[in-house]
N, C-alpha and C positions, 0 to 999 in steps of 0.2 A: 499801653492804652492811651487813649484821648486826654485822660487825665493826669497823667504822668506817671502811672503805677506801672510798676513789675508783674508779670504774668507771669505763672509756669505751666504748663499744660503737656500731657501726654499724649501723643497721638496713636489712633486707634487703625493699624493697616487693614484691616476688614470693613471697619465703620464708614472707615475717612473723613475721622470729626476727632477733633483735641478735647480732653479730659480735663477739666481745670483743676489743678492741685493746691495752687498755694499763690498769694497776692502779697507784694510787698506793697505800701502806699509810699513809696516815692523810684525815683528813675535809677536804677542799681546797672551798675555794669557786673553783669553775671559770667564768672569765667566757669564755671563747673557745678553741672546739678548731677544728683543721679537717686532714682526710687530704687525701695527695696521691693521683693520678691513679692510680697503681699500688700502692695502700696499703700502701707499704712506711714512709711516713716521716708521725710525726704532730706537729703542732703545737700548742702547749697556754697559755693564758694564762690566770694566776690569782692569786688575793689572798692574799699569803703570812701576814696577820694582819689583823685590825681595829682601829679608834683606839683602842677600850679594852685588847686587847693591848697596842699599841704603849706606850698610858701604863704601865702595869703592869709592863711587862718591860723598860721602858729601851732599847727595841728602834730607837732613831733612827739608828743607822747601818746598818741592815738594811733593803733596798729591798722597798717596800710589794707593786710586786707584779713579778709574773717569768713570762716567758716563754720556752719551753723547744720546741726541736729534737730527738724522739724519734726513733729508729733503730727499728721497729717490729717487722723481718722481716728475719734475726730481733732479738729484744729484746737492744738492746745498749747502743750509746752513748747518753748525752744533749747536748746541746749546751746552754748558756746561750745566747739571743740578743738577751733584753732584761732588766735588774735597773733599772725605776724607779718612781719613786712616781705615776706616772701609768698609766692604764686602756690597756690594749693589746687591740686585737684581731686576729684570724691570719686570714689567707683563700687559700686555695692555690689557684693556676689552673689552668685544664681546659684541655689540647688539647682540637680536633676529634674527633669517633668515628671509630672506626675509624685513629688514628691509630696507628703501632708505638710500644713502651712507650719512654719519653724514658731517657738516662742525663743529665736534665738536670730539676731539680721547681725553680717558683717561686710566692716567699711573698709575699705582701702582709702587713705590719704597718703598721695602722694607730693610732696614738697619740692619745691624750688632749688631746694638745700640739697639735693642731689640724695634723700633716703625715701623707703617707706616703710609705710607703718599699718595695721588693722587693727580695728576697733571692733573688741563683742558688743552686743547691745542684746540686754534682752528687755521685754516686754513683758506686762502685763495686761490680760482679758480682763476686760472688765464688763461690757456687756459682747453681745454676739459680735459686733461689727466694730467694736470699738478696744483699740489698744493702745497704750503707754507705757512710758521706760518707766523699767521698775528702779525707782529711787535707793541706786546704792553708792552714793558718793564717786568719785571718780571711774568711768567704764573700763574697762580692763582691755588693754594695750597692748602687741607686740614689735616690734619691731622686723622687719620679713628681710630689707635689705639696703648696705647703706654705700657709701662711695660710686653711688651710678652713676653715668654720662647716656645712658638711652636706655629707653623701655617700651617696649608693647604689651598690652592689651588683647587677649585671645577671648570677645567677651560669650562667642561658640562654647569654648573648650575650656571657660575658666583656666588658662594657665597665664603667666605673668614671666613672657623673656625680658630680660636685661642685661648690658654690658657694663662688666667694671676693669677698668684699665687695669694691665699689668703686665709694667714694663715698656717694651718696644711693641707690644704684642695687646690686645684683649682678650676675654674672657666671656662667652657668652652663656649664661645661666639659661636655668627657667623654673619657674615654681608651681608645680601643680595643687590647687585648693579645688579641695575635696570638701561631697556635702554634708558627711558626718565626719569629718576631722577638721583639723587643722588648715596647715599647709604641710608642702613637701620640696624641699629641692631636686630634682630627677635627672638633670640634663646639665653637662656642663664641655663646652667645644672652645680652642682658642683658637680665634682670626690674627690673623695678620693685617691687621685694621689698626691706625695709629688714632688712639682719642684723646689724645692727655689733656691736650688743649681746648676739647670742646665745649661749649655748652648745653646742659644736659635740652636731651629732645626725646617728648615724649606723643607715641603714637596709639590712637585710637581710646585716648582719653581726653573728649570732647576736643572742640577748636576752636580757639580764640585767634581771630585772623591777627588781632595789631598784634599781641605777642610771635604766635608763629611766623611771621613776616620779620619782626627783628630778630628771632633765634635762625632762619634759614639759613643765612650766611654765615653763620656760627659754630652750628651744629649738625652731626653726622645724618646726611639719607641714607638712612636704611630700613630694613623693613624685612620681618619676618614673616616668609608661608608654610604653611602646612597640607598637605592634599592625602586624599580619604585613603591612597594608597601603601600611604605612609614614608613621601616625602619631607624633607626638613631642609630648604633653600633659605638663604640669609642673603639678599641684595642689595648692595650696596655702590652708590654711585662713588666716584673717584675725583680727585680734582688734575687736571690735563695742560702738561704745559707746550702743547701745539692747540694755535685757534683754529677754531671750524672741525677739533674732535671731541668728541665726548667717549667719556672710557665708565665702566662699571663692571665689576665683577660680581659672580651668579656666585654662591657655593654650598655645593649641593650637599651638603653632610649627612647624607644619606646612600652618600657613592663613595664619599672619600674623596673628592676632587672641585677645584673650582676652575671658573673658567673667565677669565678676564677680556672685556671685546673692548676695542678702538673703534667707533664709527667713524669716518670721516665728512662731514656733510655737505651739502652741496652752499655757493655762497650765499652766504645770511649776514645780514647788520648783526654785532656783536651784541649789543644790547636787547637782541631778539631769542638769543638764546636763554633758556630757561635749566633748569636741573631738572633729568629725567623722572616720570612717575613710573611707580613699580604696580601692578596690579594682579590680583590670584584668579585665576581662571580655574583651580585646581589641577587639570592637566596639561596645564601650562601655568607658565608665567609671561607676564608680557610686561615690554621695556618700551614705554612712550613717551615720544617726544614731539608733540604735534607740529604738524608741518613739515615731518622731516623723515622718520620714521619710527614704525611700531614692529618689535622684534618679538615673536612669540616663542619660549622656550620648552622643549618638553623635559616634561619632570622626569616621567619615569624612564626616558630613555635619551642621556643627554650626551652620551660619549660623544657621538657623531654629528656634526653641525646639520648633518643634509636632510635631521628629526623636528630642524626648528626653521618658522616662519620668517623671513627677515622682508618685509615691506616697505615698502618710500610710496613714494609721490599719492595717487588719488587712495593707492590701496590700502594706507598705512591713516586714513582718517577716520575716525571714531568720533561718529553722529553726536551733535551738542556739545563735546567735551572738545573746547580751544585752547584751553590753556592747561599751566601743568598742577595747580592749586587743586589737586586730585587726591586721594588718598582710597584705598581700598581696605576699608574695617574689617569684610570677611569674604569670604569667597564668591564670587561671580557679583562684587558689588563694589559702585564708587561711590565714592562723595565729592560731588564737585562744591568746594569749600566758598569756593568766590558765591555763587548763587544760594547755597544751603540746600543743595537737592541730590538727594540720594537715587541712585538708578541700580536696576539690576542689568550684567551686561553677560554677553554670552558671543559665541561666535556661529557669523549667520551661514548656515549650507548652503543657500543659493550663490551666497558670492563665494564661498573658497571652491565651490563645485567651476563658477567663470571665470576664478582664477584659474584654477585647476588645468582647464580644457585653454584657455591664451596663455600660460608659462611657455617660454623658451627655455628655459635653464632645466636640468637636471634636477638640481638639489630644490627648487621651486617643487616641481613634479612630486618628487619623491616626498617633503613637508605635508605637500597640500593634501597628497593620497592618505598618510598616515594620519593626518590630523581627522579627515572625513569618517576615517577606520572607527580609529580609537574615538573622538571624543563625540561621535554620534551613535556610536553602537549600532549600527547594523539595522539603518529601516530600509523597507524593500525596493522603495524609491531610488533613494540613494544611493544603493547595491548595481539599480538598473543603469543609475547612468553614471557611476565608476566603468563599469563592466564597458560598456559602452564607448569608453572615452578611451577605454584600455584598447580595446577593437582598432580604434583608431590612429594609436600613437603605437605602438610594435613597435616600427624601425625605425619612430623619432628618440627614442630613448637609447641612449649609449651606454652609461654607466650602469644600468642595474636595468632586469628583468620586470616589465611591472603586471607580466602575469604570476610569477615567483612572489612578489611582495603582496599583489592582493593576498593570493591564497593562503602563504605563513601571516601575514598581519592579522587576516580575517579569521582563521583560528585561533590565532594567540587572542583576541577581544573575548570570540567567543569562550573559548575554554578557563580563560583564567579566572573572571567572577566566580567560577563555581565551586573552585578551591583553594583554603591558603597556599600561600607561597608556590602555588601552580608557575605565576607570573616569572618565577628563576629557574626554571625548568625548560619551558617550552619555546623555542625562536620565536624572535618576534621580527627576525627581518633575515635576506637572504644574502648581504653585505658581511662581507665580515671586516672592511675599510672601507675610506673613505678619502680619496684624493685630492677631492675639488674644492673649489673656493667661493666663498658666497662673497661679490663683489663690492666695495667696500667697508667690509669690515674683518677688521684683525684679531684672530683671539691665540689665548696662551691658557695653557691648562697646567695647572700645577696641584702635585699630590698633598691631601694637609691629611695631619691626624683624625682617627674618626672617634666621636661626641663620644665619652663616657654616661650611662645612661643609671641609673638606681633607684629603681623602681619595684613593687612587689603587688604579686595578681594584679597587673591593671589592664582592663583589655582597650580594645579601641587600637589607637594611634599610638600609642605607646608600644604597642606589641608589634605592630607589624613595623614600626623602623627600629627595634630591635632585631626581628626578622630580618628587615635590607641590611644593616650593619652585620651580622654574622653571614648572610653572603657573602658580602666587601672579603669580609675576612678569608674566608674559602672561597677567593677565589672567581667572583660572581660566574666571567664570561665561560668561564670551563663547566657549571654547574647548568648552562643552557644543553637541550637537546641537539644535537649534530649528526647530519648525513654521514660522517665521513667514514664513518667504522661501518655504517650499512654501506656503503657504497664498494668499501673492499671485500665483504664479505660475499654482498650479492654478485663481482662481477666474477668472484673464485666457484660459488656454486651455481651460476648460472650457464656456466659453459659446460659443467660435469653432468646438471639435471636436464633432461630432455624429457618427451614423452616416452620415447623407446626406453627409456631407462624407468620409467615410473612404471612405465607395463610389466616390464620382466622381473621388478619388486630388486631392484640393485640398491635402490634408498636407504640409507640411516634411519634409525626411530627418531632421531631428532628434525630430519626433514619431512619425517612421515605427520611428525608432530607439527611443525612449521605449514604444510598444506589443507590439515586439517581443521588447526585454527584460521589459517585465510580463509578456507570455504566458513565457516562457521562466522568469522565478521565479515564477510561477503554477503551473505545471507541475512542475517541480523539489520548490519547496515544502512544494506540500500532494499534488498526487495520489503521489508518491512519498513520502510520509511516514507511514511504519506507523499513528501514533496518528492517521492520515485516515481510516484503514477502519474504525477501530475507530469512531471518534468516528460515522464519516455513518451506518455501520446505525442508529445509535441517531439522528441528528437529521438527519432527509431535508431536506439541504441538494441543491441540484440542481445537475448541473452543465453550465454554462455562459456564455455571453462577457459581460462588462457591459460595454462601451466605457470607459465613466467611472469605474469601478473598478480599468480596466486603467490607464488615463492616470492615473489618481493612483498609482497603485502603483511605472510606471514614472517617475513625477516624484519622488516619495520615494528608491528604489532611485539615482535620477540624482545628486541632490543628497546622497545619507548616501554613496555611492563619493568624490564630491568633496570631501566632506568630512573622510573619514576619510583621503585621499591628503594633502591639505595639511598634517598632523599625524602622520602615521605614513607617511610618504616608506620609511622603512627596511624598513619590512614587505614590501613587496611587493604586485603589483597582483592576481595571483594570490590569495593571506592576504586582502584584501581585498575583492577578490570573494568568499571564500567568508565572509567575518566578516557582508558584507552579506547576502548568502544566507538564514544561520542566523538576523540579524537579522529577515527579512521571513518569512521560515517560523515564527520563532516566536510572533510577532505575530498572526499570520492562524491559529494553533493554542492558542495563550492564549483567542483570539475563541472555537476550537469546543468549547475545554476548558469555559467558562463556559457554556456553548450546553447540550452534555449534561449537565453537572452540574445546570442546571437544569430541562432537559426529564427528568431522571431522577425530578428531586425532585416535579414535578407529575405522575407517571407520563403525560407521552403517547407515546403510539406512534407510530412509524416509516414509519408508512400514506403514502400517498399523498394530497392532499388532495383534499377532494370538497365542494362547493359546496352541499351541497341539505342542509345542515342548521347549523345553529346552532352555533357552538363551546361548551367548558364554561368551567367557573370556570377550570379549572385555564390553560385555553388562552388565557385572556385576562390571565391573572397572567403568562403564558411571551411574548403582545404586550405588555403593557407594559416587562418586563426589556429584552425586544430592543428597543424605544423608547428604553430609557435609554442602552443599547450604542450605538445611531445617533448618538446627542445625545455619546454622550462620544467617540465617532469622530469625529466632524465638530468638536468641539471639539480635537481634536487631528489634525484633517487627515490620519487616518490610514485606509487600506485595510480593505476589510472582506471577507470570505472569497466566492466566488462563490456565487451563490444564496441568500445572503442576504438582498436584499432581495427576492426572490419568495417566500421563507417568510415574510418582515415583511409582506408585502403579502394575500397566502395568509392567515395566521392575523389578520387587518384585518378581510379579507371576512366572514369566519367569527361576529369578535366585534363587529365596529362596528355601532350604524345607519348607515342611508346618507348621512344626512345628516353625520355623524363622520368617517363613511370618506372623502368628497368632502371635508370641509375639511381631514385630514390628507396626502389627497394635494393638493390646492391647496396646502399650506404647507411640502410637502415631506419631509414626516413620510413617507409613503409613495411612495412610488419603482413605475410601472407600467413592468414587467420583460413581454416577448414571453413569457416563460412562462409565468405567470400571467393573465393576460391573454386567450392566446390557450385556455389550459383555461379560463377563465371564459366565455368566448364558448361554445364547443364542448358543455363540459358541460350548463352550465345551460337548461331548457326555459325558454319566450316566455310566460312569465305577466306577470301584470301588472304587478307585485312586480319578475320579473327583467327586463325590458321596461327599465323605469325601471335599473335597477342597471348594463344593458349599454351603454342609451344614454347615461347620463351618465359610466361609460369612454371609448366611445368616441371621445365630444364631447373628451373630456382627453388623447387619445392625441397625445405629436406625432409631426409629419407623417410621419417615415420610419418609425418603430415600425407607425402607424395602415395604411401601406400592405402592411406584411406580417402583420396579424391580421385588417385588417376581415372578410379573407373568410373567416373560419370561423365567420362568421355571418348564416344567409341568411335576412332581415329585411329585408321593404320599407325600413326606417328606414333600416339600414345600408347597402341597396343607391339608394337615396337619395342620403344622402351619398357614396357611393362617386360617381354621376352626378357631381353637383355638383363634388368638388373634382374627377375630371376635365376635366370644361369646363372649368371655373377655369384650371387649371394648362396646359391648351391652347392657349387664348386668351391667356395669359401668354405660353406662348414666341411664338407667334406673333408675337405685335406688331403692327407697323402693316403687315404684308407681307397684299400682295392676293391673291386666286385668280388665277392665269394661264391659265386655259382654262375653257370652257363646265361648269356641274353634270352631271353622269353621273344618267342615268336608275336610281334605287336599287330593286333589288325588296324593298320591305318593304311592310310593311302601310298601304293606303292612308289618308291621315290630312289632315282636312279644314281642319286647324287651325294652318293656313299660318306662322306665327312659328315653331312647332314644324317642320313642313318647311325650310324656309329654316337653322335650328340645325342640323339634323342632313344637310340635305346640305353646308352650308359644315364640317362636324367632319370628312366623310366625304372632304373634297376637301385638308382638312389633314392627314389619314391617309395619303393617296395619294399627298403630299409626302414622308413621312417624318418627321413630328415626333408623335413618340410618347412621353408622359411615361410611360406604365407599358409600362414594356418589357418586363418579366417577368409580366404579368400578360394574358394574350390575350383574356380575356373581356372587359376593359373596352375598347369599342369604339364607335364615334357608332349604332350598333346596340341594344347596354345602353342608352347613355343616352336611346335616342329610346323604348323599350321600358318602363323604368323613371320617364318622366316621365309616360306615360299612365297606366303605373298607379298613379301617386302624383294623377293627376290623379283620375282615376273612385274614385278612394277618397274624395278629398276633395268629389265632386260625392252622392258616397252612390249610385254607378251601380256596378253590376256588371262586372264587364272578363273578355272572355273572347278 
């Protein structure tokens, strides 16, 4: 104040106006204040003189600094509760919200001296609004922890980490204080951190700049986060004896592993360099050094460098914050300590979406995508112009599929909220390594032991990185879901299942069980799935059976129930079924969300397809996408939505030659679906052009497809063939079995060309038997084929046939 008094005031983040609590009447240098729960009672530490007082005034038996127990409401007592010449700091504990008001407040005092301590304090009401400490001679004390060299402050989560050296080695603790107990010790992990020497440093127990400025170079940076996933990262800067590098290691103890990185920077005055600030983003951590750069780590998935941000130059500046006198009290928040001003900070989607869409690198790509995934969750915006960007880059990306990554990232976001430990279950990425190298900087991973934990019913954050530590243990990367057992399975019963085999009922009840559940989450799905209506007006997907899309579907759905049963027993079979459910639904809706977004973006329409002209630009840009969707399906053995491949095959016809279209379907690339197929036949007139385009289908059709289209095509050539593989397939069942009775006098047309007689009455005496391959089909008959051989014959004589 103007007058030289001490203010302490609480500020209100809704009001935006300070609360006045308590007035000293002269100029105090206050190193530590803190109210309790019910701000009735304040706590206050501070410097009663400086050395040059102390010389001056002969002041040596007057204790340097002192710490006081205010009565606040109303303004009455004080208490003394510390007079010494070491630095104290105050922190008072929070119940729970929503807790009833305590007759009970306790203090943390934390000392210089390297221990701490808590003070009960209880109170008496005396009227409504007014409370006092109840007069009982000294307040009752414990002692929580002593020999420290660093602590933090979780003032979230009430818990209290601290390091006490031992040995070559530390120790890092942590105490959970709880709102109807005590404390508890829970946590206890040793770093490979040397402190012996330092001086203790103490984090997110207020800040006194001229202290923390002579302790920095003293004492250890580090800093502990915690994320809601149930991460536990300990970061810690390094001291580097190469100039222009700075080193810090992450360690994730929550994986069992830390990771050590070497930046190397670009030239800077020596005196420009500062010691890195650590900040919690929750699903990151980030490593800043302004001006130089800002490394953003992911928590939950830190194996692979090419899951984390590494930024320089304009990308790597964080608006307002120049310098490194930063610190991060809780999650998504700094204090920039120089000015006194708290921010909340977050990371912005428009710029990682422009980083995004300018990276040249790989491992840039691959960060930027996952970071957009994961820490935006999935708004529709931002789905549009990933999708879109993905459109674009196909065959700029080398090392990893990024329509593979969207699809597995974007279900691993989605599905895993919705159940514990889901997250160690299901891929989150389609990498199973990682090669490359993010340009200057060097990292080293080394295995530590993982945190002993001792705790009982506590839920929260305690449970779920108990949860990540008993993965660690079994194993994590083996406990994720993997193609690869589907991928052997489906490519052993996909060659044995056909349609001819489903008709004549040759299937297993296990396969019979496998296509029943596909139709049944076929159904479920997608035709019951609002964004299905929305999506097929706009991308005339057809709808229809694929065999071999059902049979993978139901081989996936077989194997992810199995799977999820072995490791989540306690859910239930029910939970399971529907977690599988949502899993195949969203998969085969991820497929039609990319579908329209990109059939939007080359505006085509929703028509019908028609044969008798040329596709455009834009339709042969929308076959190649869906080219790349097949290639990254089938790299990942994964299902693809009905009528998919008749629209990939559809839009083939349209943009291919036929010489293109014939070697993509020989190679696979094209898929001849009865729908397609049988409009290609039907539609198109017998030029010469399509002559050629029908016959060299049909020649590729197999056998049980080719027996329910050929006839939508009535074509000497066709009816031809149709001859042919009848006899064929005649003469096959037959075998070596004789005629048993005399040839039947046939009335057909008399025919001089006796091989051909003798053919068509031994066909006609095998029909009489009863061995009929086209059972459904009555026109083809030793009739057709006696019919159909003269007139392929007088065509080829150049004679007229009437």
């Amino acid at each position: 104040g103007n007058q030289g008094n001490t203010h302490i005031g609480l500020y209100d983040l809704q009001t935006k106006q300070n609360e006045h609590l308590y007035m000293f009447e002269k100029n105090l240098h206050i190193i530590s204040c803190s109210i309790n729960n019910e701000r009735t009672l304040l706590a206050v530490s501070f410097c009663q003189y400086t050395e040059e007082e102390r010389a001056s005034q002969l002041l040596q038996s007057v204790s340097k600094y002192l710490t006081l127990l205010i009565e606040i409401h109303p303004i009455n007592n004080v208490r003394v509760l510390k007079a010494v010449d070491s630095c104290v700091r105050v922190q008072f504990l929070y119940p729970v919200e929503g807790r009833n008001a305590s007759r009970e407040s306790r203090l943390l005092l934390v000392s210089e001296d390297k221990y701490i301590e808590q003070f009960d304090i209880h109170v008496v009401a005396e009227d409504e609004h007014k409370v006092v400490i109840k007069k009982s001679g000294q307040l009752p004390r414990a002692r929580v922890v002593d020999d420290l060299v660093w602590a933090q402050w979780d003032m979230m989560e009430q818990r209290l980490f601290y390091i006490v050296p031992k040995e070559s080695k530390s120790t890092l603790r942590c105490v959970q204080f709880y709102p109807d107990e005590n404390f508890n010790s829970i946590l206890e992990s040793h770093l490979d951190i040397a402190v012996n020497d330092t001086q203790l440093k103490l984090v997110n127990f207020g800040y006194d700049y001229c202290q923390d400025q002579d302790v920095a170079s003293k004492s250890l940076n580090l800093q502990v986060f915690t994320s809601k996933a149930g991460g536990l990262c300990a970061c810690c800067s390094l001291a580097s004896d190469t100039p222009h590098e700075i080193v810090y290691s992450i360690y994730f103890l929550h994986k069992g592993y830390n990771k050590t990185f070497m930046v190397s920077l670009e030239r800077t005055e020596s005196h420009q360099l500062k010691e890195v600030a650590f900040i919690n983003l929750d699903y990151y951590v980030a490593v800043y050094l302004p001006g130089q750069f800002l490394h953003l780590l992911n928590i939950q998935h830190p194996d692979l460098l090419c899951y984390s941000l590494f930024l320089t130059g304009r990308d790597a500046r964080i608006d307002t914050l120049q310098n490194c006198s930063i610190r991060s009290p809780w999650v998504s928040t700094v204090l920039d300590c120089n000015a006194g001003i708290l921010y909340s900070m977050s990371i912005n989607d428009s710029a990682l979406l422009q980083f995004l869409q300018r990276s040249k690198r790989d491992c840039e790509r691959l960060a930027a995508l996952h970071c957009a995934l994961l820490y935006f969750q999935h708004t529709e915006d931002l789905e549009m112009q990933i999708i879109r960007w993905i459109s674009e880059n196909l065959s700029t990306c080398h090392s990893f599929d990024p329509i593979q990554e969207f699809i597995i990232a974007s279900l691993y976001c989605r599905m895993c909220p919705e159940t514990q430990n889901l997250d160690k279950l299901l891929p989150y990425t389609s990498l199973h390594d990682w090669i490359g190298v993010v340009p200057g900087v060097t990292c080293t991973t080394d295995i530590i032991s993982l945190p002993v934990l001792e705790f009982q019913n506590s839920k929260g954050f305690w449970e779920k990185l108990n949860s990540n530590l008993e993965s660690v243990k079994y194993a994590e990367p083996h406990l994720h879901y993997h193609s690869n057992m589907l991928r052997r399975e489906w490519r052993n019963l996909s060659e044995e299942v056909s349609e001819k085999h489903w008709n004549e009922r040759r299937t297993t009840a296990y396969l019979r069980n496998i296509f029943e559940n596909a139709k049944k989450y076929v159904l479920v799905s997608i035709v019951f799935t609002p964004s299905y209506f929305a999506q097929a007006r706009l991308v005339p997907l057809f709808e229809e059976e694929d065999y071999q899309q059902q049979l993978l579907m139901g081989l996936m759905v077989a194997q992810l129930k199995d799977h999820l049963m072995r490791h989540l027993q306690y859910v239930g079979k029910k939970k399971i079924d529907q977690i599988v459910l949502d899993y195949v639904a969203n998969l085969l809706n991820l497929v039609h969300r990319i579908m329209k977004e990109v059939w939007r973006r080359y505006q085509l329409h929703s028509c019908t397809f028609c044969f008798d002209e040329r596709g455009s630009a834009g339709e042969f840009a929308v076959f190649h996408i869906m080219s790349r969707i097949l290639e990254a399906a089938n790299g990942m053995c994964m299902p693809l939505p009905p009528g998919f491949h008749t629209l990939h095959l559809g839009l083939g016809v349209r943009c291919l030659p036929l010489h293109t279209l014939l070697h993509y379907i020989d190679n696979g690339i094209l898929q001849l679906t009865e729908t397609c197929v049988r409009k290609l036949l039907k539609d198109l007139d017998d030029t010469e052009q399509n002559e050629k385009l029908k016959f060299s289908i049909v020649m590729r059709l197999p056998e049980a497809l080719g027996q329910k289209v050929r006839q939508y095509w009535n074509h000497p050539i066709n009816a031809n063939l149709i001859a042919r593989k009848y006899v064929k397939l005649l003469l096959e069942r037959l075998g070596n079995r004789q005629c048993s009775r005399p040839i039947p006098e046939r009335p057909s047309v008399p025919v001089e060309f006796l091989p051909l007689n003798y053919l068509t009455n031994m066909l006609a005496e095998i029909e009489n038997q009863g061995v009929h391959p086209y059972e459904k089909q009555d026109h083809v008959n030793a009739r057709f084929v006696e019919e159909t051989a003269l007139k392929h014959t007088m065509a080829l004589l150049g004679l007229k046939y009437s």
